[in-house]
C-alpha positions as CSV (number, residue, x, y, z in Angstrom):
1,X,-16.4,40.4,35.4
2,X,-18.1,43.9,36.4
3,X,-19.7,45.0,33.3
4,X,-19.4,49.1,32.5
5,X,-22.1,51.5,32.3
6,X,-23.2,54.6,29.8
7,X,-22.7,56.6,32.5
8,X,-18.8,55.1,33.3
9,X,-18.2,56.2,29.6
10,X,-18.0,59.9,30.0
11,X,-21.2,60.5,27.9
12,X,-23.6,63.7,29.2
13,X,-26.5,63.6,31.2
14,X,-29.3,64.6,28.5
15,X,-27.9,61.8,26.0
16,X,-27.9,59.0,29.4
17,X,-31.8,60.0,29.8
18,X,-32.3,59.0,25.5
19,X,-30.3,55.9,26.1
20,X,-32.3,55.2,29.4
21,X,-35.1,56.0,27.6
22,X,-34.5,53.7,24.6
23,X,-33.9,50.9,27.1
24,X,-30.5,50.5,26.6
25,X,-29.1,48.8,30.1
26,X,-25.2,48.4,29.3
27,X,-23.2,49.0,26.5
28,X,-22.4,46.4,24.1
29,X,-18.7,45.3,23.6
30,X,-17.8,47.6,20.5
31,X,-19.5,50.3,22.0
32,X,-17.5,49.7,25.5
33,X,-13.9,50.1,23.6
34,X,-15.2,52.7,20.9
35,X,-16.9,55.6,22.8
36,X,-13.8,56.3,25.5
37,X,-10.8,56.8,22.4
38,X,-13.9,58.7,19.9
39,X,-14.8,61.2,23.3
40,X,-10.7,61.9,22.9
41,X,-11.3,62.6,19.3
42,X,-9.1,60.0,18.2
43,X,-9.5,58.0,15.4
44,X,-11.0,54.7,15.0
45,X,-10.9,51.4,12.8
46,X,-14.1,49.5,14.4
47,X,-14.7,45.3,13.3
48,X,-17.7,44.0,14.3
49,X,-20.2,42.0,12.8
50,X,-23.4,43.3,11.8
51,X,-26.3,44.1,15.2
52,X,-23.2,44.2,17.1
53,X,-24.4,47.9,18.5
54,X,-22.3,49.7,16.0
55,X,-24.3,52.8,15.0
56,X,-25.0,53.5,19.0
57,X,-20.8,53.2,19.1
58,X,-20.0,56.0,16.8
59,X,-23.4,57.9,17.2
60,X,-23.1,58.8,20.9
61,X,-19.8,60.3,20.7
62,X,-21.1,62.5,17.5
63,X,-23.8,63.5,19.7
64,X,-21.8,64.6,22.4
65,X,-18.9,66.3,20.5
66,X,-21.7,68.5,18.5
67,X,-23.6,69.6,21.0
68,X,-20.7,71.0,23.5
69,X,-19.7,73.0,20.1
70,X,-23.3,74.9,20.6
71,X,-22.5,76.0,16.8
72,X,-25.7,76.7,14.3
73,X,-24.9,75.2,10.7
74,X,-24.7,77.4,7.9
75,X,-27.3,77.4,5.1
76,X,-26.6,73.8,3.2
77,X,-23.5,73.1,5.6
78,X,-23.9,70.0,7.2
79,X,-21.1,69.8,10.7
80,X,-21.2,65.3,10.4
81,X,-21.4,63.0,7.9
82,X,-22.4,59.5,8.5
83,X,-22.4,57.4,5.1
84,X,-24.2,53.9,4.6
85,X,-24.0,51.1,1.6
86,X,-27.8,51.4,1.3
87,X,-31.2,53.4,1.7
88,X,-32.1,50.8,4.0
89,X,-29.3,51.7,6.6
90,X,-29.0,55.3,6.4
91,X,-32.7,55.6,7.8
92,X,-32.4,52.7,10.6
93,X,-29.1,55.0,11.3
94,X,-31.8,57.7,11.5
95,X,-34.1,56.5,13.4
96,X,-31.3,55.8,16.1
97,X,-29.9,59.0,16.1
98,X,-33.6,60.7,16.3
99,X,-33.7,58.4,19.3
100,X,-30.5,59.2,21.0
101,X,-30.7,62.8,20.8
102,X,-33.8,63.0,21.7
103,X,-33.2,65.8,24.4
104,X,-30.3,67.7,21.9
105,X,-30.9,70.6,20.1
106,X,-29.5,68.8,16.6
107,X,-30.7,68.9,13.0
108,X,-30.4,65.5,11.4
109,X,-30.7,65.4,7.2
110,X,-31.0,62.4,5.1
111,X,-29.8,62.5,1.8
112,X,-30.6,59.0,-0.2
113,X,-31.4,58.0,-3.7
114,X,-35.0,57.4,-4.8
115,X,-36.3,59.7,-2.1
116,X,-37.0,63.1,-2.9
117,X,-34.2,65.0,-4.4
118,X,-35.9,68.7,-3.9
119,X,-37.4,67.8,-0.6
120,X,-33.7,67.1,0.6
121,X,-32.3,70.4,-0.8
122,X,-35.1,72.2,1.1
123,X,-34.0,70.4,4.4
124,X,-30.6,71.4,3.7
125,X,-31.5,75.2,3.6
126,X,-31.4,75.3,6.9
127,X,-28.3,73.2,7.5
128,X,-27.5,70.4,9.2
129,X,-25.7,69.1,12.3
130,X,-25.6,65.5,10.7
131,X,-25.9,64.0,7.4
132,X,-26.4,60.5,7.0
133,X,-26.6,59.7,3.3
134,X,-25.8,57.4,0.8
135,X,-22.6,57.7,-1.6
136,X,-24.4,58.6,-4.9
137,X,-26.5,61.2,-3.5
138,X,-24.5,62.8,-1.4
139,X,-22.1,63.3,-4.6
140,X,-25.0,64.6,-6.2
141,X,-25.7,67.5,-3.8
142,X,-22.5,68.4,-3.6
143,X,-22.0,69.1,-6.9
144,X,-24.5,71.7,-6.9
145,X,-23.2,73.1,-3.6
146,X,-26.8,72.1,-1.8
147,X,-24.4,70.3,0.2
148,X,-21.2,72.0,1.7
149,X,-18.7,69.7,3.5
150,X,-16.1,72.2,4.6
151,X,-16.6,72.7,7.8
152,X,-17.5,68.5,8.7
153,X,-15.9,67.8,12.2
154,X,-17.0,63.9,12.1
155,X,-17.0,61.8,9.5
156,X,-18.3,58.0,9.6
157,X,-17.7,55.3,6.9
158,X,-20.4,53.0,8.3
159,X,-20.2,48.5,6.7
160,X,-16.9,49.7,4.6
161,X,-17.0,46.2,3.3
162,X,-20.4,46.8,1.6
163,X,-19.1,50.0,0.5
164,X,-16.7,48.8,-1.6
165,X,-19.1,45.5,-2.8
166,X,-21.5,47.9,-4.0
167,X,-18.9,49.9,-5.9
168,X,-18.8,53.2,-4.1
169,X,-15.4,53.6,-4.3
170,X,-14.8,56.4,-6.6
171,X,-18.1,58.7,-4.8
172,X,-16.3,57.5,-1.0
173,X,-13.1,59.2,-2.6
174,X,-14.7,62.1,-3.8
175,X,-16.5,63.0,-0.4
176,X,-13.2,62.3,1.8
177,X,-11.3,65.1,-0.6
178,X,-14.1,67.2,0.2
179,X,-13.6,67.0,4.0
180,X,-11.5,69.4,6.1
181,X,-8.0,67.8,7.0
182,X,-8.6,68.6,11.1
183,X,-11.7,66.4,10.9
184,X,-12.3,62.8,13.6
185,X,-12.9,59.6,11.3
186,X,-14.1,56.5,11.8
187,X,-14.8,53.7,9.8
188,X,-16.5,50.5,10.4
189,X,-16.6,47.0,8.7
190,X,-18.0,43.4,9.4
191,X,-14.7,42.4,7.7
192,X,-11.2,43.7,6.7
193,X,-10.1,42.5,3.1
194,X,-7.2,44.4,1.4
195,X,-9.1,46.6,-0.3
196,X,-10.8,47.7,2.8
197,X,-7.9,48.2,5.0
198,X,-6.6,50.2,1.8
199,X,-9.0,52.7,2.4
200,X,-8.6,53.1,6.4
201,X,-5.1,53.6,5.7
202,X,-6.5,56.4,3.7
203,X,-8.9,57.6,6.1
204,X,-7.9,57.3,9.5
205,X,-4.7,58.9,11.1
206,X,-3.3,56.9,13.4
207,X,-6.6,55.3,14.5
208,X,-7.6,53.2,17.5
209,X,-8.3,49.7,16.1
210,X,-11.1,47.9,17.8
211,X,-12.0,44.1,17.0
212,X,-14.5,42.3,18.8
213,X,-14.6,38.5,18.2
214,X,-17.1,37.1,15.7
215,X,-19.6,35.2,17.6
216,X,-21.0,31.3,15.6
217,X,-21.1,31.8,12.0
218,X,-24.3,31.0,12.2
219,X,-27.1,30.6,15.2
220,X,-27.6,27.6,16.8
221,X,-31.5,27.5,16.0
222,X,-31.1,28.0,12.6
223,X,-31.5,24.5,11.0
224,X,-30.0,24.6,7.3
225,X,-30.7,21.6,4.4
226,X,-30.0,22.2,0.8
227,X,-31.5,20.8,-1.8
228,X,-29.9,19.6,-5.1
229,X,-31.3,20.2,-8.4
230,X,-31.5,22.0,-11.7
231,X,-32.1,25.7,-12.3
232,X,-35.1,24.8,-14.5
233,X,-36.5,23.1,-10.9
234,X,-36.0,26.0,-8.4
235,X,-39.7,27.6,-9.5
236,X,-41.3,24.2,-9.2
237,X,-39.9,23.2,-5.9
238,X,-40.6,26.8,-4.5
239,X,-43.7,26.3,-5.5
240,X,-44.4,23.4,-3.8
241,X,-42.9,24.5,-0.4
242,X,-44.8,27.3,-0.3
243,X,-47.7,25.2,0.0
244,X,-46.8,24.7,3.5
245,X,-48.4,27.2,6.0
246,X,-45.6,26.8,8.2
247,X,-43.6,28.9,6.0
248,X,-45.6,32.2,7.4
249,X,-43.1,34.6,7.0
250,X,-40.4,34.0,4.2
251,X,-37.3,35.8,2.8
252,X,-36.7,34.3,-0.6
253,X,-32.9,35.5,-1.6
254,X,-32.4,36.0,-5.9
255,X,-28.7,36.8,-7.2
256,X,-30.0,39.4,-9.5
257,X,-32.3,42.0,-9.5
258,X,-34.2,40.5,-12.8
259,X,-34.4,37.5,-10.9
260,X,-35.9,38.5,-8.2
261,X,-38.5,40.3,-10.3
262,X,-39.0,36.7,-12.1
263,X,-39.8,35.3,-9.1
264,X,-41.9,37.6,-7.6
265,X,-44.0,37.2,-10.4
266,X,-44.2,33.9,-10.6
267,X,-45.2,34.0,-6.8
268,X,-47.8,36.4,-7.9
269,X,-49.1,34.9,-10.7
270,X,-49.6,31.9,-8.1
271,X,-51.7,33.7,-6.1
272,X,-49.4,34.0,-3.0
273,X,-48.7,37.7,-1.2
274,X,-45.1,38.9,-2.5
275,X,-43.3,42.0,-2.7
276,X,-39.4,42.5,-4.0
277,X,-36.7,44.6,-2.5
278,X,-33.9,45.5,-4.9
279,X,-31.5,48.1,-5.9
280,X,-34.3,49.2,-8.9
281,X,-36.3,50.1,-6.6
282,X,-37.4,53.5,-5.6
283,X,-37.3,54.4,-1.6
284,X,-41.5,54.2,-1.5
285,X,-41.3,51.4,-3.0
286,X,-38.7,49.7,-0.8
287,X,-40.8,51.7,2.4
288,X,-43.9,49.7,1.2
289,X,-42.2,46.4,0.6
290,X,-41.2,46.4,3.8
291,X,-44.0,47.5,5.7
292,X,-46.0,45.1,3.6
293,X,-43.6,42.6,5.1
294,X,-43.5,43.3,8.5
295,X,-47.3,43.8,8.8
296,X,-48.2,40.3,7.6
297,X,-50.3,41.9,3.9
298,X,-47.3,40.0,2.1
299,X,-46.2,36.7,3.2
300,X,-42.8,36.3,1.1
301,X,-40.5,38.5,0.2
302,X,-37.5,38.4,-2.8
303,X,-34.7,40.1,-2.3
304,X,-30.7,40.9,-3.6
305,X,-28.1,40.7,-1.0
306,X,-29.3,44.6,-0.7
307,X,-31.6,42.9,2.4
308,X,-29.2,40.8,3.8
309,X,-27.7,43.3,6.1
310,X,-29.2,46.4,8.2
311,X,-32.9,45.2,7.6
312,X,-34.4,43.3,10.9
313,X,-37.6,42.0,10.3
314,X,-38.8,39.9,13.4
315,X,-40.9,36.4,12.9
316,X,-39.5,34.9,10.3
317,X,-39.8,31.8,10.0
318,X,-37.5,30.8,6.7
319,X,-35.1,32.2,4.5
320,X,-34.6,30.2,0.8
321,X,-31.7,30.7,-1.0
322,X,-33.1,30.4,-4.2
323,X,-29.6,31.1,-6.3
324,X,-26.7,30.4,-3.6
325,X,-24.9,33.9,-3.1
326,X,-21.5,34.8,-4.5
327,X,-19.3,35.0,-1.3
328,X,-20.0,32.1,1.7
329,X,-19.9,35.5,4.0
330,X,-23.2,36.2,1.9
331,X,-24.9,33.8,3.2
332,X,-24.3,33.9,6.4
333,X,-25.9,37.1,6.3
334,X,-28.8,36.0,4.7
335,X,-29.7,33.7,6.8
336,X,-29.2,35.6,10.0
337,X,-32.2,36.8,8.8
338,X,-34.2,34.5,10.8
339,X,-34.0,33.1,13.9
340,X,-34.2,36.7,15.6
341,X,-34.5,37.8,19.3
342,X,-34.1,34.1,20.3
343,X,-36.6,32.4,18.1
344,X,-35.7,29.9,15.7
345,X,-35.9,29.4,11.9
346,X,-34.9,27.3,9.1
347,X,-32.5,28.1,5.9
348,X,-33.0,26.2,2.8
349,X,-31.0,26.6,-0.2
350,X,-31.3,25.6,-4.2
351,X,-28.2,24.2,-5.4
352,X,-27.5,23.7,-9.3
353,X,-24.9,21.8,-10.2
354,X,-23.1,25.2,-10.9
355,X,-23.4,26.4,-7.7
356,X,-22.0,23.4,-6.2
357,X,-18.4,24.9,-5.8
358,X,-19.9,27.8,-3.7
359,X,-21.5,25.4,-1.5
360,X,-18.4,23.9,-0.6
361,X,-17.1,27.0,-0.1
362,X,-19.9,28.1,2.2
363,X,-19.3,24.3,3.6
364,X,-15.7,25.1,4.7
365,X,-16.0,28.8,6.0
366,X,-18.5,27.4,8.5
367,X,-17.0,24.1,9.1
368,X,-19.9,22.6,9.2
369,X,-22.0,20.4,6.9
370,X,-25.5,21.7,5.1
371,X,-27.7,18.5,5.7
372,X,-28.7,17.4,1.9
373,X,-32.8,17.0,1.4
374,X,-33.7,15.2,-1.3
375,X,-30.7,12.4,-3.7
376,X,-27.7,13.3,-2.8
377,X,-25.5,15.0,-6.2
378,X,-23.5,12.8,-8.1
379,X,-19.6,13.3,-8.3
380,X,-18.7,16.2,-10.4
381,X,-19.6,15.3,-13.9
382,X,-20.7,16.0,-17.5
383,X,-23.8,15.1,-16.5
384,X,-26.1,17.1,-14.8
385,X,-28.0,15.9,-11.1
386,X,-31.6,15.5,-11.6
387,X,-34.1,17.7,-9.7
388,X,-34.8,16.4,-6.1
389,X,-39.0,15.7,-6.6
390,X,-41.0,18.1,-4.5
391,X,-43.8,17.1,-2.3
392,X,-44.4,14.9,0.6
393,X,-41.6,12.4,-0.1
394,X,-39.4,16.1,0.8
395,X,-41.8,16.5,3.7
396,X,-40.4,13.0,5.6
397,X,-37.0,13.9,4.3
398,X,-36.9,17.0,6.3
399,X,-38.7,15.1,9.4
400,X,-35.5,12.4,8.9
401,X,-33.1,15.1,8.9
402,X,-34.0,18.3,10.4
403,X,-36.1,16.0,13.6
404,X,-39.2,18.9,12.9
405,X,-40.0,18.7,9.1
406,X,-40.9,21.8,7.3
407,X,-42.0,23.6,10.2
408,X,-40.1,26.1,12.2
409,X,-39.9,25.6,16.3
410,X,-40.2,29.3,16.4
């Protein structure tokens, strides 16, 4: 099958050169069926998993529509909105849009919690072509009329399904009243629950749907093992795995925000390199956390579900569930985050006894089975399994099981 080309999309020379220069060679599928109907201003409903090429999907034809306008923006009058679940997102949607109109005469503003508040106002003065923002904030500025979304031609609901997880639903409402009526939207989600679908009908008017297939669950170089125990054992047998070298770079996964702060400390107070990424978080503190991260100064970090989308962190080589996440969808997220660009990686995951319903459900929505390190559990009881004991005895479990022990083949 001929594959299309940028160019074969009806996109303008000066934004070809930005994608030629950003090494982009073809279009990926969900930006191959979304740029033709959003060039036609029509609406569109996009599903595709997360790193499927979405933001260069609904960015491009922004671009393009906003620069054939040749308009100025108004003092605080921003002509696009593009709004993300988290901090995280809005500036990777940033950076790509920098990057792609690179040779455009745009203004690009982003408005996000924990960053400057007055700094954002300022930047606003002077209007704005696009806006990509987070729900809270955004509500915040326009409220004091430092942001003006009258005269919006595109609007862009970017991870709806996050949206709604994260409980933006009431500020997503209160922005979309705000909008002009003759306005192109387009909203995007890894999945389409009621709730979600709820909104687009909302939303979108008479909106191109495009779906493209969800690839493997999971990667294939991603080897998964779970270990049973008690909560009371987690710290212990974290502990003990981080003994191991081969876990160079690791993404340790907490339910809560106070647990990954217990964690983190308890890493600290061990003397290993940690940092924590959660919602408490202020944006330098995130910033530094991350950069910490990626440079190598800390080798583990804990994190909410807050990471497990948008953030792509090459080289690492595990992620450890230490609670098992809500929804089975969580996790596969999670542990996408390894295994990057071809490498591979290993997923490990704590399992209480009171998680063990979750598992199965994680279990079934993969069809696969998570190879068990350590006894076995018991059949569902009164009692309690006992911890799996950590050391070298887990070692040769993992060599029996996995075929390359605790160490990653990345």
């Amino acid at each position: 099958m001929t594959q299309t080309t940028f160019a074969a999309l009806g996109l303008a020379e000066p934004i070809l050169r930005a994608i030629e220069s950003c090494k982009f060679v073809v279009p990926t599928p969900i930006q191959a069926d979304s740029i033709p109907p959003l060039l036609a201003n029509k609406d569109l409903l996009g599903v595709a998993q997360t790193g499927s090429g979405k933001t260069a999907a609904f960015a491009l034809p922004i671009l393009q529509h906003l620069n054939a306008q040749s308009i100025r923006p108004a003092p605080f009058v921003a002509r696009a909105v593009i709004l993300a679940p988290t901090r995280e997102l809005a500036l990777q949607i940033d950076e790509t849009v920098r990057a792609l109109s690179a040779n455009l005469r745009l203004r690009t503003v982003v408005i996000i919690g924990g960053a400057s508040r007055f700094k954002q106002v300022e930047a606003m003065r002077r209007g704005a072509d696009i806006v990509i923002g987070t729900p809270g904030r955004v509500c915040d500025l326009m409220q004091t009329r430092e942001l003006i979304l009258g005269a919006v031609s595109q609007f862009v609901l970017d991870e709806a399904d996050r949206m709604l997880d994260l409980g933006f639903i009431k500020d997503i409402r209160r922005i979309v009243a705000a909008l002009p009526p003759q306005r192109q939207s387009c909203l995007f989600s890894a999945t389409m629950p009621a709730e979600v679908a709820s909104l687009a009908n909302s939303l979108l008017r008479d909106p191109i749907r495009v779906e493209i297939a969800r690839k493997e669950e999971t990667a294939p170089k991603i080897e998964q093992f779970v270990h049973h125990l008690n909560q009371s054992g987690k710290q212990s047998l974290l502990l003990s795995m981080l003994q191991d070298d081969a876990l160079s770079r690791v993404i340790v996964f907490t339910r809560t925000k106070h647990g990954a702060n217990k964690v983190a400390s308890v890493l600290e107070n061990a003397g290993i390199q940690v940092n924590a990424i959660h919602g408490n978080k202020s944006q330098p503190q995130r910033e530094k956390a991350l950069k910490d991260f990626r440079s190598g100064r800390a080798r583990v970090l804990v994190a909410t579900d807050i990471a497990a989308r948008g953030i792509d962190v090459t080289g690492i080589s595990h992620v450890i569930n230490f609670d098992l996440p809500v929804e089975a969808e969580s996790y596969v997220h999670r542990i996408g985050r390894t295994a990057r660009a071809g490498a591979a990686g290993i997923a490990i995951s704590f399992c209480d006894p009171s998680e063990r319903p979750v598992l199965r459900q994680i279990e079934r929505s993969m069809n696969f089975s998570i190879a068990v390190v350590g006894d076995a559990p018991p059949p569902m009881t009164h009692q309690q399994s006992r911890p799996a004991a950590p050391g070298q005895a887990q070692r040769r479990r993992y060599n029996d099981r996995g075929g390359k022990g605790m160490r990653s083949a990345a």
